[in-house]
C-alpha positions in Angstrom: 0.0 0.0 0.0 1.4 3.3 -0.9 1.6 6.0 1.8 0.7 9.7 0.8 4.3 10.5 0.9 5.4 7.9 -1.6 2.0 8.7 -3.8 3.8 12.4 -4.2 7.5 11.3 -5.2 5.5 9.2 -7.6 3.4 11.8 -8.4 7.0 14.0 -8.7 9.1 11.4 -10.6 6.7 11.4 -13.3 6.2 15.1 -13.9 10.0 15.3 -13.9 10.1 12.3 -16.3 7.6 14.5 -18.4 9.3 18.0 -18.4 12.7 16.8 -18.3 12.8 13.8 -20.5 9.6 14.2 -22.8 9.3 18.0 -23.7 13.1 18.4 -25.0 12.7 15.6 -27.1 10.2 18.0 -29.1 7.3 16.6 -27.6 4.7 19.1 -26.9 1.6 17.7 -27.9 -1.4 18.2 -25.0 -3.0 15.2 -25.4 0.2 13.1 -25.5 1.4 14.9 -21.9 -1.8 14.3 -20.4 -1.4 11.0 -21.5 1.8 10.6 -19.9 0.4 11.7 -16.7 -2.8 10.0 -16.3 -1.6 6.0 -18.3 0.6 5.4 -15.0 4.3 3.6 -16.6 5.0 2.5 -13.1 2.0 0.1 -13.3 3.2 -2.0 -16.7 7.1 -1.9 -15.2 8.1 -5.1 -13.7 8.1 -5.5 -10.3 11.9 -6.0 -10.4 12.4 -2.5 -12.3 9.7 -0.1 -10.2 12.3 1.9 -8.9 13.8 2.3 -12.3 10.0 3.3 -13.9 10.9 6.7 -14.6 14.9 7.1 -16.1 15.4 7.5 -19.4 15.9 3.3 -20.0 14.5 1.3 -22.1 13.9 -1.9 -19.2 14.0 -5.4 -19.4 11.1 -7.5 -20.1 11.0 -11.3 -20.0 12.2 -13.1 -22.9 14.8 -11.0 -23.7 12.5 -8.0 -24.7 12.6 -4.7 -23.3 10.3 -1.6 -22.4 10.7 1.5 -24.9 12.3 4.7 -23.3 9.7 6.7 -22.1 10.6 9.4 -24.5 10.3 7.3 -27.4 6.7 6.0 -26.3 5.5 9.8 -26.1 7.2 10.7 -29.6 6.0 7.7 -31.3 2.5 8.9 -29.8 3.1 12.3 -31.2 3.8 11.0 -34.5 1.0 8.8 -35.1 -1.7 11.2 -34.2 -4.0 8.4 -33.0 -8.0 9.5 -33.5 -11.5 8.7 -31.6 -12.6 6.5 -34.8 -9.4 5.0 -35.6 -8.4 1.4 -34.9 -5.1 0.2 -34.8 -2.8 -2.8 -35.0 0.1 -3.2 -32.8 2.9 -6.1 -33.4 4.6 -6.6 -30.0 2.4 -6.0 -26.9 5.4 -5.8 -24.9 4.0 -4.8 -21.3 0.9 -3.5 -22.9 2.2 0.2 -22.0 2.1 1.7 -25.4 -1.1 -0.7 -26.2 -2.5 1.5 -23.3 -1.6 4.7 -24.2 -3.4 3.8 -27.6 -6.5 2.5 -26.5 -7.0 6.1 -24.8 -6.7 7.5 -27.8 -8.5 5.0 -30.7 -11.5 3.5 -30.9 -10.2 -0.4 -30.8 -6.3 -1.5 -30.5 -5.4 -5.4 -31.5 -2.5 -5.9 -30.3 -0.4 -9.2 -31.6 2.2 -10.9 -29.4 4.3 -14.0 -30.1 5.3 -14.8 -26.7 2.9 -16.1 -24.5 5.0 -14.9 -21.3 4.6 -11.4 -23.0 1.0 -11.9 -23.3 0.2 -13.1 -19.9 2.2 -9.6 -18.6 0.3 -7.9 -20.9 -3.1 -8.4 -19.8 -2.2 -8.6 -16.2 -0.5 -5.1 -16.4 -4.3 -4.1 -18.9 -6.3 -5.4 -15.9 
């Protein structure tokens, strides 16, 4: 159970993550930032790699797979431009971070995933 205190270093990390990691990497779009702030990273990090939720890493996954760099997510969500009506495919689920961050924004995400490790993490971290 989190206490209040650790809730606002959370709460801190991430804004740093945002301001210092996010916006100079020419990421400035609203919708993007809010989405950074309210699809919680910490949540689809491994257990193993909480503490490390927020640094500029891309982080191990099972398999030998990894996590994208925060900064890569939010520019790769910048660039796509993701709409209400759209639907879109993902290949790799990953955690199911960025397969978050897209079903806030589209109207249906299908998101393909070879390994069934990767899949079990993956809807865990969607639950």
């Amino acid at each position: 159970m989190s206490t209040p205190s650790n809730a606002l270093n959370v709460a801190q990390a991430r804004f740093n993550m945002i301001e210092q990691q996010i916006r100079p990497w020419d990421v400035h779009d609203p919708v993007v930032l809010a989405l950074l702030d309210r699809v919680k990273r910490e949540d689809f990090v491994p257990e193993s790699h909480r503490a490390l939720a927020f640094v500029d890493m891309a982080l191990p996954l099972p398999e030998g797979q990894s996590m994208l760099q925060p900064k890569v997510v939010a520019r790769l969500m910048q660039e796509l431009q993701v709409k209400p009506h759209e639907r879109v495919l993902e290949i790799g689920a990953g955690s199911g971070y960025l397969t978050a961050m897209l079903a806030s924004c589209a109207k249906q995400v299908v998101s393909l995933e070879i390994s069934p490790t990767l899949v079990a993490l993956t809807q865990a971290n969607l639950k």
